[in-house]
C-alpha positions as CSV (number, residue, x, y, z in Angstrom):
1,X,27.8,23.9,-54.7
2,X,26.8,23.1,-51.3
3,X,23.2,21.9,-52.0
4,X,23.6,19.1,-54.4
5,X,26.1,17.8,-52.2
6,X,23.0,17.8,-49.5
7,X,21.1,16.4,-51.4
8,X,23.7,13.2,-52.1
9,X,24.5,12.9,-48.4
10,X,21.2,12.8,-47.2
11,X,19.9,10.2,-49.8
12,X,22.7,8.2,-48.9
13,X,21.9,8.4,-44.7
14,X,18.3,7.2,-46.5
15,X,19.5,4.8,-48.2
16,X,21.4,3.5,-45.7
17,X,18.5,3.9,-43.0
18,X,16.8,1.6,-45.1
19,X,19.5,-0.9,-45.4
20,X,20.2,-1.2,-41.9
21,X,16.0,-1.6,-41.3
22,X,15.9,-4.8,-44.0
23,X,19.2,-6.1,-41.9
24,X,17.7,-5.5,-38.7
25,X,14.2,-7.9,-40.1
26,X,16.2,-10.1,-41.9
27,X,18.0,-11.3,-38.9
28,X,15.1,-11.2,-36.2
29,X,15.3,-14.6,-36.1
30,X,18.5,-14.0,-34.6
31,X,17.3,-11.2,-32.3
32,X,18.8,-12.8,-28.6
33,X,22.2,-13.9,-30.5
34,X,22.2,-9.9,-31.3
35,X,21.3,-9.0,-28.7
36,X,24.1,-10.9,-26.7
37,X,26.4,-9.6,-29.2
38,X,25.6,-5.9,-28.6
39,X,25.7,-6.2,-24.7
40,X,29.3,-5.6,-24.7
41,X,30.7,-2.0,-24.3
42,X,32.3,-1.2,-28.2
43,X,30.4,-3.4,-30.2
44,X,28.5,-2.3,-32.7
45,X,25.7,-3.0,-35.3
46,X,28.8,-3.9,-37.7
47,X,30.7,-6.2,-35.4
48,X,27.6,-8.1,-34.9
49,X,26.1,-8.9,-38.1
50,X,30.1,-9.6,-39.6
51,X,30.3,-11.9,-36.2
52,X,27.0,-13.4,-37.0
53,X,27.5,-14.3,-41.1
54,X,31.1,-15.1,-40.8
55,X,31.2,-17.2,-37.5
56,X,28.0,-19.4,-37.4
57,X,30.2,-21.8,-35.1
58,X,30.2,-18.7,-32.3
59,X,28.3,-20.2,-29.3
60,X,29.1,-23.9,-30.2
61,X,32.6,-23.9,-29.5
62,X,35.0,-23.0,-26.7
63,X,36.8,-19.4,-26.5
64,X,40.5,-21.0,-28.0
65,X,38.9,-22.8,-30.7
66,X,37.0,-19.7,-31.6
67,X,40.2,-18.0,-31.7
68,X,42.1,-20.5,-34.1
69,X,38.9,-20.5,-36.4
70,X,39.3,-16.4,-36.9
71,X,43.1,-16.5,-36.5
72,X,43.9,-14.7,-33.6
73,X,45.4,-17.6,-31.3
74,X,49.3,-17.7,-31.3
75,X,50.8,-20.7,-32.8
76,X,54.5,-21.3,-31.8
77,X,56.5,-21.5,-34.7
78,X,59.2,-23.6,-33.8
79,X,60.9,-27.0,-34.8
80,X,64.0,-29.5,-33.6
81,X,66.7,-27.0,-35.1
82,X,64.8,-23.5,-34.8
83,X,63.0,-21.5,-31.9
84,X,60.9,-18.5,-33.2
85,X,58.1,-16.2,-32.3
86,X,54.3,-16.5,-31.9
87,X,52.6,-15.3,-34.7
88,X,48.8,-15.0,-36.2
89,X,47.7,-15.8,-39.0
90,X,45.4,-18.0,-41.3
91,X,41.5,-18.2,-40.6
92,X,38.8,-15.7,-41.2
93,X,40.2,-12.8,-42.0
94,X,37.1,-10.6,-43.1
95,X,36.4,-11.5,-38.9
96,X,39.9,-11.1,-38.3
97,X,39.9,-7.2,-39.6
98,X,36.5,-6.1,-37.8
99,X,37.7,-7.5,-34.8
100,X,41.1,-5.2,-34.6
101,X,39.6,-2.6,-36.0
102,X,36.8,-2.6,-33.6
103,X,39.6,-3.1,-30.6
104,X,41.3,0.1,-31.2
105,X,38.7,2.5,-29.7
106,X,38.3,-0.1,-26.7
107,X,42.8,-0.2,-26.0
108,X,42.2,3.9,-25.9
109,X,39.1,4.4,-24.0
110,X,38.1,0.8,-22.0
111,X,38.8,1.1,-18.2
112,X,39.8,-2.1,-18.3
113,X,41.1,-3.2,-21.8
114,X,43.5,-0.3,-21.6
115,X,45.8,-1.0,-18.6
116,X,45.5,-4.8,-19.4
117,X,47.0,-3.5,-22.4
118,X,49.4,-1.2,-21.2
119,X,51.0,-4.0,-18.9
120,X,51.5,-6.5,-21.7
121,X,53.0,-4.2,-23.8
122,X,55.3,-3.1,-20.6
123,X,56.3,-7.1,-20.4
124,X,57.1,-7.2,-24.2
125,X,54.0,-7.9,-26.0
126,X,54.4,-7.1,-29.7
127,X,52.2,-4.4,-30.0
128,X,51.9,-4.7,-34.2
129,X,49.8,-2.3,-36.2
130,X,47.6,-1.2,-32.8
């Protein structure tokens, strides 16, 4: 029972071998921007190319109008006759998802994501799904 089961994963790491090789020459055109990309601890191969598809405007514009345009910027919800919370929400969320996903590990593990962390949760940071 064992050995067709194998024999499905290892054509599938093949498959996917080759998948990753015809993404890797499709985008050498792009080879510093991935480059740049991967130079941070935590970022992977996935991060990248979903950062390099989804948010063509990355490198052209400044770090809170990045954030609106993917949707993690807080916008004050408030009016003359009600105060609420900050919230996020709109913009790219395909970007959106592979960016908190990818943030986990890094809030567990990072020496210096994790107390940053830690100490805005401690002020009264909503924490939400992390």
């Amino acid at each position: 029972m064992h050995k067709p089961i194998q024999t499905i994963l290892s054509t599938t790491r093949r498959e996917l071998q080759g998948i990753n090789k015809k993404l890797d020459n499709s985008v050498s055109e792009w080879q510093q921007r991935r480059d740049l990309l991967l130079n941070p601890k935590g970022v992977g191969n996935v991060l990248a190319y979903k950062l390099m598809s989804e948010l063509p405007e990355l490198g052209e514009l400044n770090r809170k109008e990045i954030a609106a345009l993917v949707g993690v910027a807080p916008i004050n919800r408030a009016s003359v006759s009600f105060q609420g919370k900050k919230y996020i929400r709109g913009g790219r969320h395909c970007v959106r998802t592979v960016l908190f996903v990818s943030i986990r590990p890094a809030i567990q593990h990072h020496p210096k994501l994790k107390p940053m962390y830690k100490r805005l949760v401690d002020a009264g940071k909503f924490k939400g799904s992390l």
